[in-house]
N, C-alpha and C positions, 0 to 999 in steps of 0.2 A: 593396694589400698592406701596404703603410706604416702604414696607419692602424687595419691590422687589430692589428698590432705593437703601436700605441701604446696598441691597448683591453686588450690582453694584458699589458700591462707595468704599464697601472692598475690590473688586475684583480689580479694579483701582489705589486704594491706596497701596496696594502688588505689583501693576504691576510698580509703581511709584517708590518705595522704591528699586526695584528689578532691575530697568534700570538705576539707578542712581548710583545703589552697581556696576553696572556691567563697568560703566563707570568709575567711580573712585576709587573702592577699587584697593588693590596693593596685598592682598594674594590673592594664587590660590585657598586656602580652602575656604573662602569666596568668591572668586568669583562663585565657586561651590554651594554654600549656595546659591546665590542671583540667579543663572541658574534656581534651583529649585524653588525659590518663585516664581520666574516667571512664570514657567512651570506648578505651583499650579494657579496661576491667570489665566492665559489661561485656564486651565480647569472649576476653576468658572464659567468664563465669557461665556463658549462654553455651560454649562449645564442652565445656567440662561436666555441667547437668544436663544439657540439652532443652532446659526450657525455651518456651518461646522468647521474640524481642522482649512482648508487649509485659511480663511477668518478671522478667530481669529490669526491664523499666520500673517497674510499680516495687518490686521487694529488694530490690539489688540498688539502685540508683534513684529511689525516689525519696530519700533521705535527706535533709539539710540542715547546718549550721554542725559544730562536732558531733561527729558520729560517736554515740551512746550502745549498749545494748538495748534490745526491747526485752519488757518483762513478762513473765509466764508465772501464775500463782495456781494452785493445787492446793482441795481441801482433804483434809485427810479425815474420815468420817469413822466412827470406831461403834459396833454393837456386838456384842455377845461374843467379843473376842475376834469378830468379822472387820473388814473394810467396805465402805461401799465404791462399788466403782459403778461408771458410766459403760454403755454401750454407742461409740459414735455411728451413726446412724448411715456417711457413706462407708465406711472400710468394716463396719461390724465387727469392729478389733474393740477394746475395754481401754479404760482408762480413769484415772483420778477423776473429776469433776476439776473443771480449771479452765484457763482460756489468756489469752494476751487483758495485762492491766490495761483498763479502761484511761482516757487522758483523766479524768475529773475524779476518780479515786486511788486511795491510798490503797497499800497492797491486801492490808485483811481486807478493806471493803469489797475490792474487787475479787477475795476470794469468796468471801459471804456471796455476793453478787451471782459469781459462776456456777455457787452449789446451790443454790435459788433456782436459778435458768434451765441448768443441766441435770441435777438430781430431786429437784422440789424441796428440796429440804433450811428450812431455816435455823441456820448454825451461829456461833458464835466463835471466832480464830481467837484459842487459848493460849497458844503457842508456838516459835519458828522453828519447825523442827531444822531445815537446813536451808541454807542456799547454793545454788548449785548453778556451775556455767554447764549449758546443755551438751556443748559438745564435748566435753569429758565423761559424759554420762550416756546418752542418749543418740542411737543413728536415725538416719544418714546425718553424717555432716552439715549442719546448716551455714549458709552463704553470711546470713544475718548472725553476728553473737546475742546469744538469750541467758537471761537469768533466770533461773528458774526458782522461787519461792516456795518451800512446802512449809504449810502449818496443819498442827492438831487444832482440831474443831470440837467442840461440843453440839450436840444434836438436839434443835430446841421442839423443833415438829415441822410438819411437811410430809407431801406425798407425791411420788411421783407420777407425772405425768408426758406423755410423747410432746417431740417440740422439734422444733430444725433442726438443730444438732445431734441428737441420743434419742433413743429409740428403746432404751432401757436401762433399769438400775437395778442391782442386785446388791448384797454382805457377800464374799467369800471369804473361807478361812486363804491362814498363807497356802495351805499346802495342796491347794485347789483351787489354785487363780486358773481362768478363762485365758483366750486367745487378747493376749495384750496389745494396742498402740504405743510399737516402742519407740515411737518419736516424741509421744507425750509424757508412758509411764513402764518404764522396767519393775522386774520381778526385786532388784536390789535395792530400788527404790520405795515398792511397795513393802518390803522385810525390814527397810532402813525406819518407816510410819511403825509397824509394827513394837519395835524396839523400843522406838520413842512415847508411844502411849502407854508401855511397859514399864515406864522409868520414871519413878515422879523427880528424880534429879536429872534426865534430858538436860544436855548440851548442845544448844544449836553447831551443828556443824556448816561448816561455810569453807570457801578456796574462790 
């Protein structure tokens, strides 16, 4: 598993080095150069996940100008000592309410926004509980580095209803979480919300 990491972090670090030469180098031969790093990294990353071209194209190398992380916000929803989580509708695994920040809002907006869409619920982001880079936290391995945003939310009214994405919404206490999506939301992470709505002095944790 380790060294599967380490082919993933080459592969990404080439893809890094390669979208940055393509953005601001000024020769044509070098920018030729960095086409192909690229085109070498893409190929890594296709033989290492095994995804298709067309998906290594679109999430691996469709990125341009310095490579950024993309961001992931989660609301943390709090009742009767409960959480609410989502049910994602293809894997029927649970998860926060959450989703990739939208370009045109800032991150509570677009956490409000996800817990709108995904749980019905119209909240307000009180607080960051943490920020977190995914791949310290969350498997598999992602190709893309992500941030991940949790905030406390307060719970203004709403109801849920079925949509594209979830298929369900429930409270569970901690000690009776459901079959989790743990590429979105860990059990340490759901216990990290817990803490944090437990503490009226909460410290954003961040790395």
């Amino acid at each position: 598993m380790e060294q599967d990491n380490q082919f993933l972090k080459w592969a990404t670090d080439l893809q890094s080095i390669a979208q940055a030469g393509l953005e601001y180098g000024k020769d044509i031969f070098d920018k030729e150069r960095y086409e192909k790093v690229r085109e070498i990294a893409g190929e890594m990353m296709q033989a290492q996940t095994g995804l298709p071209k067309e998906r290594i194209d679109t999430l691996f190398l469709g990125d341009e100008g310095y490579q950024t992380p993309k961001i992931d916000t989660r609301a943390a929803i709090f009742k009767d000592d409960k959480i609410l989580l989502v049910r994602e509708k293809s894997t029927q695994t649970w998860s926060l309410p959450g989703g990739w920040n939208d370009y045109d809002c800032t991150t509570a907006e677009n956490c409000a926004k996800e817990a709108r869409e995904e749980a019905g619920r119209i909240v307000k982001p009180v607080k960051v509980i943490a920020i977190q880079d995914r791949n310290h936290h969350n498997k598999p391995i992602r190709a893309t580095n992500i941030t991940k945003i949790f905030y406390l939310c307060k719970e203004i009214s709403g109801q849920f209803e079925p949509n594209d994405e979830t298929d369900a919404c429930e409270y569970f206490a901690l000690d009776k979480l459901p079959r989790l999506s743990l590429g979105r939301t860990t059990k340490e992470q759901i216990s990290m919300c817990f803490e944090a709505n437990k503490d009226p002095n909460w410290k954003t944790r961040f790395e």
